[in-house]
OpenMM code with the backbone's topology and positions (N, CA, C; nanometers):
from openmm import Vec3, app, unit

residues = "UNK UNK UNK UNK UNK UNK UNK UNK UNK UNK UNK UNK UNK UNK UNK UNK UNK UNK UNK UNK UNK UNK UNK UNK UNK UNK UNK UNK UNK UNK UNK UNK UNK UNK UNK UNK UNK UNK UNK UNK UNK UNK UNK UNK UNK UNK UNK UNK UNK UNK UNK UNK UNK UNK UNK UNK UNK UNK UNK UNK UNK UNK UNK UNK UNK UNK UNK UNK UNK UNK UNK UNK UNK UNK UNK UNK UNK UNK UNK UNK UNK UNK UNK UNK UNK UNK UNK UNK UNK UNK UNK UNK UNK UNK UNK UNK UNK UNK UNK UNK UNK UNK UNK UNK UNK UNK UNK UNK UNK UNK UNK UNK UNK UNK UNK UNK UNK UNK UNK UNK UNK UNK UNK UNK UNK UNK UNK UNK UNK UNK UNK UNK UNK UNK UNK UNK UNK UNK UNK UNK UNK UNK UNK UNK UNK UNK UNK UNK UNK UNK UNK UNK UNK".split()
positions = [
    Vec3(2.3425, 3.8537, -4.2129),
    Vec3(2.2763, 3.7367, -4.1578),
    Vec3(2.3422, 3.6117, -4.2176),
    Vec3(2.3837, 3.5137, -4.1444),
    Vec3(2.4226, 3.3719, -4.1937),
    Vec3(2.3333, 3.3242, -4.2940),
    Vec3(2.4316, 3.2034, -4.3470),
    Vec3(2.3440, 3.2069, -4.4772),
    Vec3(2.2629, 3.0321, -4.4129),
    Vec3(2.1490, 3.0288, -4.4703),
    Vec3(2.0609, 2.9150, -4.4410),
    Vec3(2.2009, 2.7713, -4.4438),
    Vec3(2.1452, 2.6708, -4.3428),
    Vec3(2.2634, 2.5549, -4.3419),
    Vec3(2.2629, 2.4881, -4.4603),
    Vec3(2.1537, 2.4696, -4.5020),
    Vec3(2.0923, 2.3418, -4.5845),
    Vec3(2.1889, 2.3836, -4.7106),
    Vec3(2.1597, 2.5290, -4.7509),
    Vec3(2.2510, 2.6301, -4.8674),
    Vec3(2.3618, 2.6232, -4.8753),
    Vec3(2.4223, 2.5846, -4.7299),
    Vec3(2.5510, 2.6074, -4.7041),
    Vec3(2.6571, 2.4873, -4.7614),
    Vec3(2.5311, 2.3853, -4.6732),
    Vec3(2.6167, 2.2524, -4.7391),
    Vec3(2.6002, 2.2556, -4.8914),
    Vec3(2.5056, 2.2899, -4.9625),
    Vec3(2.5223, 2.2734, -5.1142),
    Vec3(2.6326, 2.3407, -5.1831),
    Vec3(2.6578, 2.4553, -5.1192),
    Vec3(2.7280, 2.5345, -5.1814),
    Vec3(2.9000, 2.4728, -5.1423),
    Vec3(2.9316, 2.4238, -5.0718),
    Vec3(3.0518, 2.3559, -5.0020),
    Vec3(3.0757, 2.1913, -5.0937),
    Vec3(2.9688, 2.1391, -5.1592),
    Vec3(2.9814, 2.0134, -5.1767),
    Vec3(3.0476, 2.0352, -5.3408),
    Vec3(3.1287, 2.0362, -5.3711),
    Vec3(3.1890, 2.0435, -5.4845),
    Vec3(3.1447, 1.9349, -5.5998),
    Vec3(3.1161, 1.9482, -5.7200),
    Vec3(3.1171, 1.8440, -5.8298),
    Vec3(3.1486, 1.8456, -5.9526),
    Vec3(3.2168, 1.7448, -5.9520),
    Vec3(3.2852, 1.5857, -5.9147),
    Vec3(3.3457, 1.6844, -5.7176),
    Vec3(3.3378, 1.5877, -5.6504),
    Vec3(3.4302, 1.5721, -5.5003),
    Vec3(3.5543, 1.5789, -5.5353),
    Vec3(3.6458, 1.6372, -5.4693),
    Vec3(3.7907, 1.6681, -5.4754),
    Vec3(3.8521, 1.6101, -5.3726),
    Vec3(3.8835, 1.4846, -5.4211),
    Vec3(3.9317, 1.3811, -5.2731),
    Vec3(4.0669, 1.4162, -5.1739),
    Vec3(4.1276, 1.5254, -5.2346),
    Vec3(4.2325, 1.5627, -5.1603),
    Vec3(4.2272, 1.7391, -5.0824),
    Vec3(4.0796, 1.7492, -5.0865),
    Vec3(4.0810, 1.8699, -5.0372),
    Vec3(3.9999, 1.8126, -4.8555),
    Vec3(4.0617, 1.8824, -4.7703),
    Vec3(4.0423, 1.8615, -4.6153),
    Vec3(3.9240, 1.9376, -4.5738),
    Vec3(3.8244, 1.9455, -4.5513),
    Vec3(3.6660, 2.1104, -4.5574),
    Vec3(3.6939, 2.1047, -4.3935),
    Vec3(3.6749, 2.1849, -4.2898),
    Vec3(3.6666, 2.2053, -4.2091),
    Vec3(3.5442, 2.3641, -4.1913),
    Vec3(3.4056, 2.3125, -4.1504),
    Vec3(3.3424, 2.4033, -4.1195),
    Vec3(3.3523, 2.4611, -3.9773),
    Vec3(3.3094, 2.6375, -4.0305),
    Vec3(3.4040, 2.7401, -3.8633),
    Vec3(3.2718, 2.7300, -3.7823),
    Vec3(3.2841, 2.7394, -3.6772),
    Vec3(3.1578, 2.7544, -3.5568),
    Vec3(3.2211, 2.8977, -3.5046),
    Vec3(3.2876, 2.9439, -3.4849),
    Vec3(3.3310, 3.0850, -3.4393),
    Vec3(3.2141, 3.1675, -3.3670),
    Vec3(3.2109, 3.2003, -3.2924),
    Vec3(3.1257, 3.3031, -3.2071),
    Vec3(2.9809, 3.2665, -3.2253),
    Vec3(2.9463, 3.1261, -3.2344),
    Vec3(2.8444, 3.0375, -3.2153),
    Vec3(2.8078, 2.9684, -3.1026),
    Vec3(2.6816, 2.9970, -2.9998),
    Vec3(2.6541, 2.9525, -2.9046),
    Vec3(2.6763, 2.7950, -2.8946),
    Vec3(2.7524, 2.7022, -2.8108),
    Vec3(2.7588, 2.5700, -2.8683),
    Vec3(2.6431, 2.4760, -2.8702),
    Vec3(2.5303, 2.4820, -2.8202),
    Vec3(2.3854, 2.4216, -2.8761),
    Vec3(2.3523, 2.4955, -3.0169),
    Vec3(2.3778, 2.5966, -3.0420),
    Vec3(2.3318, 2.6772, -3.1990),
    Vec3(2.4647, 2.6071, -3.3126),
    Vec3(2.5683, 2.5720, -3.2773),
    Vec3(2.6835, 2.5314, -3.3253),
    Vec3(2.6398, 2.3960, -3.3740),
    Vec3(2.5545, 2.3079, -3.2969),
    Vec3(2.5738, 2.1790, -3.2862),
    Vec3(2.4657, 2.1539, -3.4597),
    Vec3(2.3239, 2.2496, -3.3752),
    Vec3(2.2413, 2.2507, -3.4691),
    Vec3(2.2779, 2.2939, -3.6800),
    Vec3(2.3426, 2.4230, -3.6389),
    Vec3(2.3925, 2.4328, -3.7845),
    Vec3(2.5409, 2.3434, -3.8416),
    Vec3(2.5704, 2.2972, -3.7503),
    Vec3(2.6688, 2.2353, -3.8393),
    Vec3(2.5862, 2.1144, -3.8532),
    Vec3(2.5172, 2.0610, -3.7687),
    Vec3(2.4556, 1.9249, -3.8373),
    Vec3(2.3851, 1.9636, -3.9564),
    Vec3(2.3381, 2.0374, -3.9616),
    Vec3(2.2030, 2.1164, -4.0733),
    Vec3(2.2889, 2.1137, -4.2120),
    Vec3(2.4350, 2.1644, -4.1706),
    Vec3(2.5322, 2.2252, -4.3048),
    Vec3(2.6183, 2.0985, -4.3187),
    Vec3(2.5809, 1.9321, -4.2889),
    Vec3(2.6315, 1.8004, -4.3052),
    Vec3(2.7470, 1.8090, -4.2965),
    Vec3(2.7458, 1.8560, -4.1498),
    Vec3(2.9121, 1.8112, -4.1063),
    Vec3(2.9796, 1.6847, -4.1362),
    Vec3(2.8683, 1.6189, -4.0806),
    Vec3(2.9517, 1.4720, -4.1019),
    Vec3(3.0073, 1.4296, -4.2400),
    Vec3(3.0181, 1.4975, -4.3181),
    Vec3(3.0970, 1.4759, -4.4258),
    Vec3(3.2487, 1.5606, -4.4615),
    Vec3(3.2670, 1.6294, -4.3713),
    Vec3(3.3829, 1.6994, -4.3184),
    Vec3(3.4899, 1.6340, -4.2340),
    Vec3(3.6113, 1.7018, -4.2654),
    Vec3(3.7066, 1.6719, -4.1493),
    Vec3(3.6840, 1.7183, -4.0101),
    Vec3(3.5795, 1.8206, -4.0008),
    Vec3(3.5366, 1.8482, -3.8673),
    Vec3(3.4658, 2.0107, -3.8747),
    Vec3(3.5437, 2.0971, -3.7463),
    Vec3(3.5033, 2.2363, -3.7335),
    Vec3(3.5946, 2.2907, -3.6701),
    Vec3(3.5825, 2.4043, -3.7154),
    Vec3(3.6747, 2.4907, -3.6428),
    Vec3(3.6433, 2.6124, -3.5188),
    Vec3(3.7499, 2.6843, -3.4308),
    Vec3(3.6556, 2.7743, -3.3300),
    Vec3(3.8064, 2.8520, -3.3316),
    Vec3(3.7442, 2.9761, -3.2748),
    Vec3(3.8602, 3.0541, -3.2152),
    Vec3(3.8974, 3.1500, -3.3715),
    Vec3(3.8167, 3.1430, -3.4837),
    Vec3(3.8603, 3.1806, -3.5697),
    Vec3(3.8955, 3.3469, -3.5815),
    Vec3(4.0108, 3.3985, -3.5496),
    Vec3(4.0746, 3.5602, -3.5329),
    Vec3(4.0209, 3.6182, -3.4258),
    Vec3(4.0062, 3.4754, -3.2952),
    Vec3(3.9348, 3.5883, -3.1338),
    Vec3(4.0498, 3.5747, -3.0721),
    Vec3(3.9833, 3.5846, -2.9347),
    Vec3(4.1275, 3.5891, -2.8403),
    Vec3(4.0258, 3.5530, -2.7384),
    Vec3(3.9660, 3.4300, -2.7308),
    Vec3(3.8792, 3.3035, -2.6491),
    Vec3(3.9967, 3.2410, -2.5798),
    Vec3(4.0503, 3.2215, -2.4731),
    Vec3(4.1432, 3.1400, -2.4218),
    Vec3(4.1325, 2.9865, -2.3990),
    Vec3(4.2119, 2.9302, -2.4236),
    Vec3(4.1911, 2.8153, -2.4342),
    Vec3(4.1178, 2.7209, -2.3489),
    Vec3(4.1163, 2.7749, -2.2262),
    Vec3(4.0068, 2.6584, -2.1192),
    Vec3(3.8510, 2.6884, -2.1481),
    Vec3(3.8333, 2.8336, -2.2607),
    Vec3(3.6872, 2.8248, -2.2607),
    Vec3(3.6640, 2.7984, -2.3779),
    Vec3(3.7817, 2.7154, -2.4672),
    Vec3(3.7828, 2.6923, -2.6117),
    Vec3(3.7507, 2.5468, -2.5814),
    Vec3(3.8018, 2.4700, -2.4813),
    Vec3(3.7958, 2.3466, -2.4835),
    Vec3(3.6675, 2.2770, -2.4185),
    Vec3(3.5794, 2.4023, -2.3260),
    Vec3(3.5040, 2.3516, -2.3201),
    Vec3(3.3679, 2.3882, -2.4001),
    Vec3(3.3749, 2.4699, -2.4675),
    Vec3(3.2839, 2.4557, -2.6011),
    Vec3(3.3137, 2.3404, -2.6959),
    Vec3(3.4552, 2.3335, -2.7294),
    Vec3(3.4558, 2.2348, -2.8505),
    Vec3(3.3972, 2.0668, -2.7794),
    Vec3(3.4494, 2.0331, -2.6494),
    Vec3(3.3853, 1.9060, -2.5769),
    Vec3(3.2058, 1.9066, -2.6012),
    Vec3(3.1438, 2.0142, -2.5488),
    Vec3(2.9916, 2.0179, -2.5670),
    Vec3(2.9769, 2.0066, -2.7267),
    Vec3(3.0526, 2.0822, -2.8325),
    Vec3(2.9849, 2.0617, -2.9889),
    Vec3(3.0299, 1.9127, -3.0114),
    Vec3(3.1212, 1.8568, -2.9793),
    Vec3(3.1913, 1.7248, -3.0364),
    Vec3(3.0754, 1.5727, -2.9811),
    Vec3(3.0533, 1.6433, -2.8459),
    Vec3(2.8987, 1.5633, -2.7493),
    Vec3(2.8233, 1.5476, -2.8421),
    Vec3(2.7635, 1.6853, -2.9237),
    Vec3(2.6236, 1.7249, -2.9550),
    Vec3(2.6467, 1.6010, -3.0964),
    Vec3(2.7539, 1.6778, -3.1412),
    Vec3(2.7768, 1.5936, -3.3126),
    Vec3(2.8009, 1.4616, -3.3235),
    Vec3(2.8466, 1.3870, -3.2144),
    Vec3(2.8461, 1.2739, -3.2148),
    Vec3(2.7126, 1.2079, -3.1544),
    Vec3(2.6243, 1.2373, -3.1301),
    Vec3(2.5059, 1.2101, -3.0969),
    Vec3(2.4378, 1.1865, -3.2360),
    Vec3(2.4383, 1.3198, -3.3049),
    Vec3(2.3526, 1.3748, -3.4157),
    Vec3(2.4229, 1.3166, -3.5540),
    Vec3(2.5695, 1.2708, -3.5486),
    Vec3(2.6074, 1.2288, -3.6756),
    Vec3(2.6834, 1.1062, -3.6573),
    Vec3(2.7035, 1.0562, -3.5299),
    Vec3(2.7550, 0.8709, -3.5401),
    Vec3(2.8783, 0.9068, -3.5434),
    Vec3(2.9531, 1.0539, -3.5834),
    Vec3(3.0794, 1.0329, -3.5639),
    Vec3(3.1646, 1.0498, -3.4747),
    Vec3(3.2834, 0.9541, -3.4162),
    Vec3(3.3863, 1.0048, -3.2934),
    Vec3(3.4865, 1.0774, -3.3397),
    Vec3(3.4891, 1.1068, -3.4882),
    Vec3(3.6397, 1.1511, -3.4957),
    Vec3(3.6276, 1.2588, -3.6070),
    Vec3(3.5321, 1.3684, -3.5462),
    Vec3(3.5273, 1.5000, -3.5811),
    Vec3(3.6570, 1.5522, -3.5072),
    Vec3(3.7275, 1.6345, -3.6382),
    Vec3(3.8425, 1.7405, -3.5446),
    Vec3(3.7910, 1.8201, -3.5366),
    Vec3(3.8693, 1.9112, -3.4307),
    Vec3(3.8382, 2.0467, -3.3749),
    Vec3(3.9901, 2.1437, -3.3951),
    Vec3(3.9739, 2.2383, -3.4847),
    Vec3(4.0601, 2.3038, -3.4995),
    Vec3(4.0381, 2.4541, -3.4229),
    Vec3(4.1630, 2.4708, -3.3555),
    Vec3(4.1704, 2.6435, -3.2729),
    Vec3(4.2359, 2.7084, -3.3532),
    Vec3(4.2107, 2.8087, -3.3741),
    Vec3(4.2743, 2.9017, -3.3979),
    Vec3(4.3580, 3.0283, -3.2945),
    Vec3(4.5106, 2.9590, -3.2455),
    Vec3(4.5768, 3.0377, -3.1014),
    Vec3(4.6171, 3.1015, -3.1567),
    Vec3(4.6262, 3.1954, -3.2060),
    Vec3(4.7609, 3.2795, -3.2721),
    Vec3(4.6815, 3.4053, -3.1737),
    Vec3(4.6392, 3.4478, -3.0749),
    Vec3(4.5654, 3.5796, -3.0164),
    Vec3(4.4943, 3.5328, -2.8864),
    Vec3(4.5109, 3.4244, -2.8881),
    Vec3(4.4637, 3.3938, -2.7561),
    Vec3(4.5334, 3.3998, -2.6133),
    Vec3(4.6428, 3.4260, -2.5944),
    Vec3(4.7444, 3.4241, -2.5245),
    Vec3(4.7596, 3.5105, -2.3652),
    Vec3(4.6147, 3.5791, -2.4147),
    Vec3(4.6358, 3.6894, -2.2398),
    Vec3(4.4684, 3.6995, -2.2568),
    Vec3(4.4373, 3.7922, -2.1328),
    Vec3(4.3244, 3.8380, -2.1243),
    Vec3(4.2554, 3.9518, -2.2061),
    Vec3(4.2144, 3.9415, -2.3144),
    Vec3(4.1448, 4.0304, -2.3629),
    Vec3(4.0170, 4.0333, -2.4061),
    Vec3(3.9325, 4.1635, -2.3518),
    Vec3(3.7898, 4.1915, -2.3910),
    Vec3(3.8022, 4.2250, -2.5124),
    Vec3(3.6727, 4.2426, -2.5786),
    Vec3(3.6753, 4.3018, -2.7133),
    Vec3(3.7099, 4.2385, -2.8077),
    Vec3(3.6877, 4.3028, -2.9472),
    Vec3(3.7215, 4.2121, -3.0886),
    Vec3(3.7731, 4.2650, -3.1955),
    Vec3(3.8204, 4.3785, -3.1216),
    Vec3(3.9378, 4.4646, -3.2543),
    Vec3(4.0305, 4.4981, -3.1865),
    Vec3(4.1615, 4.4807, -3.1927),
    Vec3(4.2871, 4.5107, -3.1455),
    Vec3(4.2812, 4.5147, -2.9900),
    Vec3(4.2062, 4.4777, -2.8841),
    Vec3(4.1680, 4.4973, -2.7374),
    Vec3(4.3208, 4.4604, -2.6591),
    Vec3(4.3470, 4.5747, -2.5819),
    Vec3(4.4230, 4.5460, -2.4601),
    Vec3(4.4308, 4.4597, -2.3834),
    Vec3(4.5681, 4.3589, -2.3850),
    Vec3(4.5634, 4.2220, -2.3392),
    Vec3(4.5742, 4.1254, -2.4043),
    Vec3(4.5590, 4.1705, -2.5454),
    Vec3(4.6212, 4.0570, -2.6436),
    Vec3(4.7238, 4.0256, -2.6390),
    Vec3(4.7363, 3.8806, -2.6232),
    Vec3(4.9108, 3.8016, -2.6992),
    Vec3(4.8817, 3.7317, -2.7541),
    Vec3(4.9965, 3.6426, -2.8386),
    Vec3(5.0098, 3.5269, -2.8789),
    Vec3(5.0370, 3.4705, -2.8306),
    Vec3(4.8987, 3.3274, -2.8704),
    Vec3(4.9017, 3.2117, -2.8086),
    Vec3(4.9870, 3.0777, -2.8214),
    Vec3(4.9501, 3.0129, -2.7687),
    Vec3(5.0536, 2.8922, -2.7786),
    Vec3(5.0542, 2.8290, -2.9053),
    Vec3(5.2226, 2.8030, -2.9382),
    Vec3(5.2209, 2.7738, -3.0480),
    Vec3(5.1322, 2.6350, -3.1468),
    Vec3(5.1614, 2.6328, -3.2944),
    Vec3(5.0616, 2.5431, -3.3291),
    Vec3(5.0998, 2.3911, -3.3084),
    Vec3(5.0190, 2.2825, -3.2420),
    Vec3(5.0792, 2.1533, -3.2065),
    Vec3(4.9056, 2.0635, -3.2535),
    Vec3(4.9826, 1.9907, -3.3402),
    Vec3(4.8745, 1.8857, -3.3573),
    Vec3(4.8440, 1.7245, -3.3389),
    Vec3(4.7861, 1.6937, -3.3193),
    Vec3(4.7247, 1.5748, -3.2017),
    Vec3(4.7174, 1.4363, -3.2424),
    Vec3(4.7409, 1.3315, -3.2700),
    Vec3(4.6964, 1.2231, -3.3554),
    Vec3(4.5373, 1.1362, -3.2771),
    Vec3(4.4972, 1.2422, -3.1579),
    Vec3(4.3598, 1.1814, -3.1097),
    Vec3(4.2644, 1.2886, -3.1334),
    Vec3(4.1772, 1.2838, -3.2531),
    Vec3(4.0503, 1.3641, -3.2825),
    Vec3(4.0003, 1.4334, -3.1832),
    Vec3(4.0084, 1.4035, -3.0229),
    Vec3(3.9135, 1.4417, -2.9051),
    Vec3(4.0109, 1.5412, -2.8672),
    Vec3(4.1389, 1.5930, -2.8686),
    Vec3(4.2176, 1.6971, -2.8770),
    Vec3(4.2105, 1.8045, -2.9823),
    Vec3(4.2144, 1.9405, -2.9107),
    Vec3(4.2317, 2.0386, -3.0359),
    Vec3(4.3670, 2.0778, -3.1182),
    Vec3(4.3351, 2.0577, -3.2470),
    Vec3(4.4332, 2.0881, -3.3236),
    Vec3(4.4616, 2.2435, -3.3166),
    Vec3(4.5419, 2.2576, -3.2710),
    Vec3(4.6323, 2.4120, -3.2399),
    Vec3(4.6791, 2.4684, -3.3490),
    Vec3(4.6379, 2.5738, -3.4436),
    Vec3(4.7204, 2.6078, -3.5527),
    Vec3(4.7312, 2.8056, -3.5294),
    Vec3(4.7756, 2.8714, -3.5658),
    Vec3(4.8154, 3.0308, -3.5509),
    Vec3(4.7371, 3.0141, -3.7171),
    Vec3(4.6518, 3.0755, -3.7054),
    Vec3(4.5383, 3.0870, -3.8726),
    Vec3(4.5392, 3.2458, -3.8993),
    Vec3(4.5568, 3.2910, -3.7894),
    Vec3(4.5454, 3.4549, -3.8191),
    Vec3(4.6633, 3.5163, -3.7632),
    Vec3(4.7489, 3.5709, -3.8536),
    Vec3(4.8874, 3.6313, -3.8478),
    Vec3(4.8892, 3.6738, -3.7322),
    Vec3(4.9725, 3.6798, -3.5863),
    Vec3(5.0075, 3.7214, -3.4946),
    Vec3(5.0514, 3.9118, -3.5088),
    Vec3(5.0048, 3.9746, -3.4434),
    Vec3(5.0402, 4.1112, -3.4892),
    Vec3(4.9518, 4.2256, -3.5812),
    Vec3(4.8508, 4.1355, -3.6771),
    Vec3(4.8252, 4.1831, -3.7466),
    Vec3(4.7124, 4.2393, -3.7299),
    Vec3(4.6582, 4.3778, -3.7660),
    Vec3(4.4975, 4.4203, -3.7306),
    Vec3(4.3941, 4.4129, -3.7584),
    Vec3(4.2910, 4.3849, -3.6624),
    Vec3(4.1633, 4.4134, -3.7431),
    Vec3(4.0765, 4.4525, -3.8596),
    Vec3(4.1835, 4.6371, -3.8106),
    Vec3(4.1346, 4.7192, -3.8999),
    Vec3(4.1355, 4.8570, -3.8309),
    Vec3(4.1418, 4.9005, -3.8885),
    Vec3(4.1191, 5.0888, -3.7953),
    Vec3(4.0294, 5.1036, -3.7146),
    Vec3(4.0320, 5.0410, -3.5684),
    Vec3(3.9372, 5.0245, -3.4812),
    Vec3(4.0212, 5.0271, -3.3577),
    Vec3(4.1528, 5.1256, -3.3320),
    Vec3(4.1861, 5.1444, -3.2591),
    Vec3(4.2882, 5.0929, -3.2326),
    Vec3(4.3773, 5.1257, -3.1123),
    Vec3(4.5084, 5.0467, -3.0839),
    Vec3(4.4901, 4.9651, -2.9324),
    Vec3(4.5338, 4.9092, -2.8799),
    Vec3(4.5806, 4.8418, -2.7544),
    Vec3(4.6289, 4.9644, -2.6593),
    Vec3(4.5581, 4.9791, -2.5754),
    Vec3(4.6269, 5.1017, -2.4540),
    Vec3(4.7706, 5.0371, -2.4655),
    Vec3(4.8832, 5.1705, -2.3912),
    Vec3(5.0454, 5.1504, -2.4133),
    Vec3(5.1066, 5.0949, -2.5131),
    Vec3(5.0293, 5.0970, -2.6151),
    Vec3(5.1148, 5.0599, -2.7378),
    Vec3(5.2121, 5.1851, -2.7662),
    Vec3(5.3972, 5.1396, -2.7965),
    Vec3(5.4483, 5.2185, -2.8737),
    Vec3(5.3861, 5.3306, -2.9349),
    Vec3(5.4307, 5.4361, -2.9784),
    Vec3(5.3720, 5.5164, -3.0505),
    Vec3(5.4262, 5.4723, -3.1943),
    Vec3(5.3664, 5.5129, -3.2842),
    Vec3(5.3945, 5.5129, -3.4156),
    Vec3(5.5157, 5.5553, -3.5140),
    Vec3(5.5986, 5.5612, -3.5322),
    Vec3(5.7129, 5.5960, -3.5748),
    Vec3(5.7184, 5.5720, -3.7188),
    Vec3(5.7785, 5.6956, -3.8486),
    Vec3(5.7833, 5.7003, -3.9425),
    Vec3(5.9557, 5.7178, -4.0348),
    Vec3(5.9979, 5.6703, -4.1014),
    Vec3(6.1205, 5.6835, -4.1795),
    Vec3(6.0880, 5.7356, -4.2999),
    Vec3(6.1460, 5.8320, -4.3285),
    Vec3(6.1454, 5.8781, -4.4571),
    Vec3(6.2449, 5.8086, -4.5840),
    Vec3(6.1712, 5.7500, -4.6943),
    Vec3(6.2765, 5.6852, -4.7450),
    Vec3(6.2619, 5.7649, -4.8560),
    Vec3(6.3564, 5.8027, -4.9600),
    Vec3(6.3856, 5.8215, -5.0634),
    Vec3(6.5057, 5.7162, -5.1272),
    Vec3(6.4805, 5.7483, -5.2835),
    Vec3(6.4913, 5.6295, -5.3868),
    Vec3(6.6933, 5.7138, -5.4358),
    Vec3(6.6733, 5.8779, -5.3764),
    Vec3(6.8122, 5.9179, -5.4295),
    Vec3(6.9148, 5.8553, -5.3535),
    Vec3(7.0138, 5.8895, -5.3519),
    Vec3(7.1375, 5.8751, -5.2458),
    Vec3(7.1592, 6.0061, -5.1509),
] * unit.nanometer
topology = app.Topology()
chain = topology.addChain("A")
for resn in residues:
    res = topology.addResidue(resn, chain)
    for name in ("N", "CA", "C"):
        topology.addAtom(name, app.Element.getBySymbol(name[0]), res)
């Protein structure tokens, strides 16, 4: 279970403040009215912003229109226009169901970042290639192939 917001922000607020550290809180697989609510709760507005897309494979036209509705909600609720929104593309790149290794994954477009806050900052956050976890493979994947190495000659 998530941990309470109010907790969240305490636990995030460092002391003494570390003026050169950037906080970006994740909304990831957060309804964007439930998004709006806990990040205000967890004092966004004292952040560089939020992040989405964190290790899915959400494509980008339904990334952009969640992050537009949370950026609505938060600028209502915190006075600010210049919350960023960071994606995470590195898996977003094709059609895929599911949330462990699912058929249809690619990599997404590479990382490009914006000098207007109301654009998403594009970064690859989760290694391209890399797995879940033992939760299966991608139908037609290669098969597996092994080399035997030894240390003699």
């Amino acid at each position: 279970m998530p941990e309470h917001p109010r907790s969240l922000a305490r636990r995030w607020r460092p002391h003494p403040p570390l003026p050169t550290t950037l906080l970006l809180l994740d909304a990831t697989g957060t309804a964007p009215q439930d998004a709006i609510t806990l990040l205000g709760a967890a004092d966004v507005r004292d952040t560089l912003g939020f992040t989405l897309n964190i290790g899915g494979y959400t494509p980008d036209r339904e990334i952009a229109a969640t992050a537009a509705t949370i950026r609505t909600g938060l600028r209502s609720s915190t006075g600010r226009d210049d919350l960023l929104f960071l994606v995470d593309t590195s898996r977003n790149g094709g059609t895929a169901q599911g949330s462990c290794n699912p058929a249809g994954a690619r990599v997404g477009p590479y990382s490009t970042l914006s000098a207007d806050p109301s654009q998403a900052q594009n970064l690859w956050l989760t290694t391209p290639g890399v797995s879940d976890g033992s939760c299966g493979i991608a139908t037609k994947a290669p098969p597996a192939r092994s080399t035997r190495v030894s240390a003699s000659p």
